[in-house]
N, C-alpha and C positions, 0 to 999 in steps of 0.2 A: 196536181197541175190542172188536170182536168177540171177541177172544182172550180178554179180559181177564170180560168178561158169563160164558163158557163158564164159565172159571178162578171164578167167583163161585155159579154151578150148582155143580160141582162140589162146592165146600167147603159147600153148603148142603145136598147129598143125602149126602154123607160125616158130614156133622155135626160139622163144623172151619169152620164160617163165626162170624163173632164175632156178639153179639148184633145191632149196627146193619146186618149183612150180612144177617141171616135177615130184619130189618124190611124192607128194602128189597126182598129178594124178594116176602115175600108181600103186601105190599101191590102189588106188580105183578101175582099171582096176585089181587088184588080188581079190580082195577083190565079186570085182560084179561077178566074175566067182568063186569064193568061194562058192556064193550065187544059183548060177544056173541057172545063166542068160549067156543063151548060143550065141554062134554067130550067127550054125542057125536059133535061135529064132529073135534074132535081123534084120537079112537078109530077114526077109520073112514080118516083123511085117511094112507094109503101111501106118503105124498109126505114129509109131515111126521116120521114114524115112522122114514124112511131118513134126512133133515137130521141127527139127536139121535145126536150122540157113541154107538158101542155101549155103552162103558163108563158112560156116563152113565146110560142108559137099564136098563141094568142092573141098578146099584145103588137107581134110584129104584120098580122090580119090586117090591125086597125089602124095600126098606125102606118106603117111604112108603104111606098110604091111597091108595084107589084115583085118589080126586077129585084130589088133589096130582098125582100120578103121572102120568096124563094131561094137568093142566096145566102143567106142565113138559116134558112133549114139547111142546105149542102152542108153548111160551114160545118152546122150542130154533127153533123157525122164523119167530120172529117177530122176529130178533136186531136188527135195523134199526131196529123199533118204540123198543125195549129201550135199546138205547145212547141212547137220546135222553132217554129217561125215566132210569134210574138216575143219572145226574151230576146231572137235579134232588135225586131222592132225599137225594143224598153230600151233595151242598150246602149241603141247608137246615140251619138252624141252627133248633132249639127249647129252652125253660124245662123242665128236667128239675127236679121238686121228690119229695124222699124226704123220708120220715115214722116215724119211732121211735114206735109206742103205747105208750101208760102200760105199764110194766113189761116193756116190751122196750128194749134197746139195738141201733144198725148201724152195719155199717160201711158205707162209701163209698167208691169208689176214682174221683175224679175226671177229666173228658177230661187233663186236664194231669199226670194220676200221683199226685198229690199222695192223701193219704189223711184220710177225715175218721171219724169214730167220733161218731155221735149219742147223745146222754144221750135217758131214759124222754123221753115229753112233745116231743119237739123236734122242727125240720122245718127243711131247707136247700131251697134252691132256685139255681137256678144255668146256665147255657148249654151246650147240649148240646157246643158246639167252641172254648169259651171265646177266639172269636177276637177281636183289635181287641188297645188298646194296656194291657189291665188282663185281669187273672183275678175275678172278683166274682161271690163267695157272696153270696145271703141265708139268714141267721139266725134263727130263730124259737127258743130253747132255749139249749141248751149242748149248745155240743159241740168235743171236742178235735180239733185239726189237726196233720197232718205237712206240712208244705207241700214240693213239690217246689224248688229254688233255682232262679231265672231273675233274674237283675237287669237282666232289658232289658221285662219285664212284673211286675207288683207282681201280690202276690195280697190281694184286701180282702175284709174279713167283715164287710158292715153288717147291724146288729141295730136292732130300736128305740130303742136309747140312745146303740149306740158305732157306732164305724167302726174295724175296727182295718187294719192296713195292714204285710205283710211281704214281703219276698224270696225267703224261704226259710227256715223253721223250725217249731217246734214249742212249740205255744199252746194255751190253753184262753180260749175265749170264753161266758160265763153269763148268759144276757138273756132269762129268762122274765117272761112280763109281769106285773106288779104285783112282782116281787120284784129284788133291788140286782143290775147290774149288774156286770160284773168280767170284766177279761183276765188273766190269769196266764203267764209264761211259764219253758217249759221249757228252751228252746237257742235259741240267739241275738236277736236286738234285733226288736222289737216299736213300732210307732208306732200311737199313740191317740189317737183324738181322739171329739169327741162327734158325736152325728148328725146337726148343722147348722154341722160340717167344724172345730170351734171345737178348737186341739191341748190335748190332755191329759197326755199324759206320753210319752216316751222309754224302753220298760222292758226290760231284760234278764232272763238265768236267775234264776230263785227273787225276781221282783217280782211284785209284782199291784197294778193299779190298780181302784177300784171308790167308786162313790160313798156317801159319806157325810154325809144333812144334807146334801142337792144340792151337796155338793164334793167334786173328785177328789180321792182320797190315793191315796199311792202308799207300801205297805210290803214287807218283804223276809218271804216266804212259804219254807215249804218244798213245792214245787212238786207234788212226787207226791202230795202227799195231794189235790190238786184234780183229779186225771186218772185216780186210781187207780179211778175207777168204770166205766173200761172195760176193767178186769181183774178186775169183779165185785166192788169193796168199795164199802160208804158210808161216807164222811168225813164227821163232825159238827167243827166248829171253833167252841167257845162258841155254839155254836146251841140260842136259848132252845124248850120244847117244843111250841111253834106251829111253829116249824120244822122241827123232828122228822118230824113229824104229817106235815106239806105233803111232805117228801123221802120220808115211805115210801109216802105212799100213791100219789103218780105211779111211785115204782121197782118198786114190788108189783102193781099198779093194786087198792087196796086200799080202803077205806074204814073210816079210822082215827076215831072221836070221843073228844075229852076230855069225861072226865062231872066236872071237879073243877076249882077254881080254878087260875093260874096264877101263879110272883113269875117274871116277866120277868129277875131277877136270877140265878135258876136255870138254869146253862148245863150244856149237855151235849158231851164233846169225846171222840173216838176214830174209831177205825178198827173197821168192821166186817164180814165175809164178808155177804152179799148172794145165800145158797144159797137162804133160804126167810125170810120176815118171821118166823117163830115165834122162831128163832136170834136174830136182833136182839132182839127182844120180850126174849128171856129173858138177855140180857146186860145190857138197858136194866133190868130188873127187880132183879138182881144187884147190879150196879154203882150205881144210883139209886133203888132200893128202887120200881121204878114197874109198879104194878100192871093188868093185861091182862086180859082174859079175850076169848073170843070169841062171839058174839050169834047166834041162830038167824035173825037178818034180814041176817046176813052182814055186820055191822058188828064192826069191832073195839073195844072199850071202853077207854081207859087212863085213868087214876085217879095221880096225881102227889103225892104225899106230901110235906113239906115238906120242903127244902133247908138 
């Protein structure tokens, strides 16, 4: 055990410890001055100073502040302390929740490998060691998944609407609140059901279920165009211009108003780059004849012409 505490110094004063490695030191460095193990104790103590690997102690001369430096020589003598505490550390399990702001997109790379890509607006939440007999996300948003393959633990993404439910593949889950729910998938079989476990559909590549008029449907999509927003495009699919509005101003973090009526029957459908909202503005302008301007109160105006 001892070997193994050294071997964890080491990679934390090299700067090769992984993030959950550098947490577990330094909250041992709170913890030991919690305790009243001071620095000038440490600094003075001859005893402790010859315990501390040379090599060890060397590198943390050069590298670290002074306050560190000294308490990591204590640490080195306190190795007994140490083993008893870090396996609690390793152990605990906690809720790591990430957050994409209005006009940012993230990635994720989850305990289990798997990779998640948050859409503007959206927030996961999730187990630090996803251990037991399930892998389970929570959802706030949309966001696309790679899952790692394990068919001895299921990986699940409950949102406020769905539950969706995979092995191993590649999906897009969209469950912001007040707006239509929808899985879509990329590469292989997808199970759905609603958020009070009721099944919904069975879906493979290029399906998406989502509700309509509180019933599920299930249609045959082309699939990139729902994921392709974390390769920096927006996709409109018959999305009337309340929609529009709602989609640029969380991806921009913008503040779009209509200052003009709207017919509902007026759809708008493409693919757009997502470099700067102006670019959009002026293809939707183009292409829809829809008028923009921008406001000294930092609002943007669009004006919608008939269809």
């Amino acid at each position: 055990m001892e070997e193994k505490i050294r071997d964890l110094f080491n990679k934390y004063v090299e700067g090769t410890a992984s993030a959950k490695e550098r947490q577990v030191v330094e909250e041992f460095f709170e913890k030991m001055q919690e305790g009243g193990v001071t620095p000038e104790r440490a600094a003075h103590d001859r005893l402790l100073l010859n315990r501390l690997d040379e090599k060890v102690f060397k590198r943390t001369i050069h590298r670290q502040r002074l306050r560190r430096k000294i308490m990591l020589v204590a640490a080195a003598s306190l190795l007994v302390i140490l083993s008893a505490i870090v396996p609690i550390f390793l152990l605990q399990e906690s809720t790591i929740t990430v957050l994409a702001q209005q006009g940012e997109r993230t990635r994720v790379v989850l305990p289990d490998s798997s990779i998640a890509y948050l859409n503007s607006g959206s927030a996961i939440s999730y187990s630090s060691r996803m251990r037991g007999s399930e892998r389970t996300i929570t959802l706030s948003g949309e966001a696309y998944f790679e899952v790692k393959h394990d068919p001895s633990k299921p990986f699940i993404v409950e949102s406020s609407a769905l539950k969706t439910r995979v092995l191993g593949t590649r999906f897009v889950v969209s469950d912001y609140p007040g707006e239509e729910a929808s899985v879509v998938v990329r590469s292989g079989k997808v199970g759905v059901a609603a958020a009070d476990n009721r099944p919904l559909a069975i879906l493979e590549k290029d399906q998406r279920v989502y509700y309509k008029n509180g019933i599920p449907r299930v249609e045959p999509v082309e699939s990139k165009e729902y994921y392709s927003w974390k390769d920096g495009n927006i996709v409109f699919d018959a999305s009337n211009l309340k929609q529009v509005i709602h989609l640029l101003n969380r991806r921009f973090d913008v503040n779009i108003v209509l200052t003009s009526t709207i017919d509902e029957k007026c759809t708008i459908t493409g693919s757009y780059p997502d470099r700067h909202i102006e670019d959009v503005l002026k293809s939707l302008q183009f292409i829809y004849g829809i008028e923009y301007s921008f406001e000294a109160n930092g609002e943007i105006c669009l004006k919608a012409n008939p269809c």
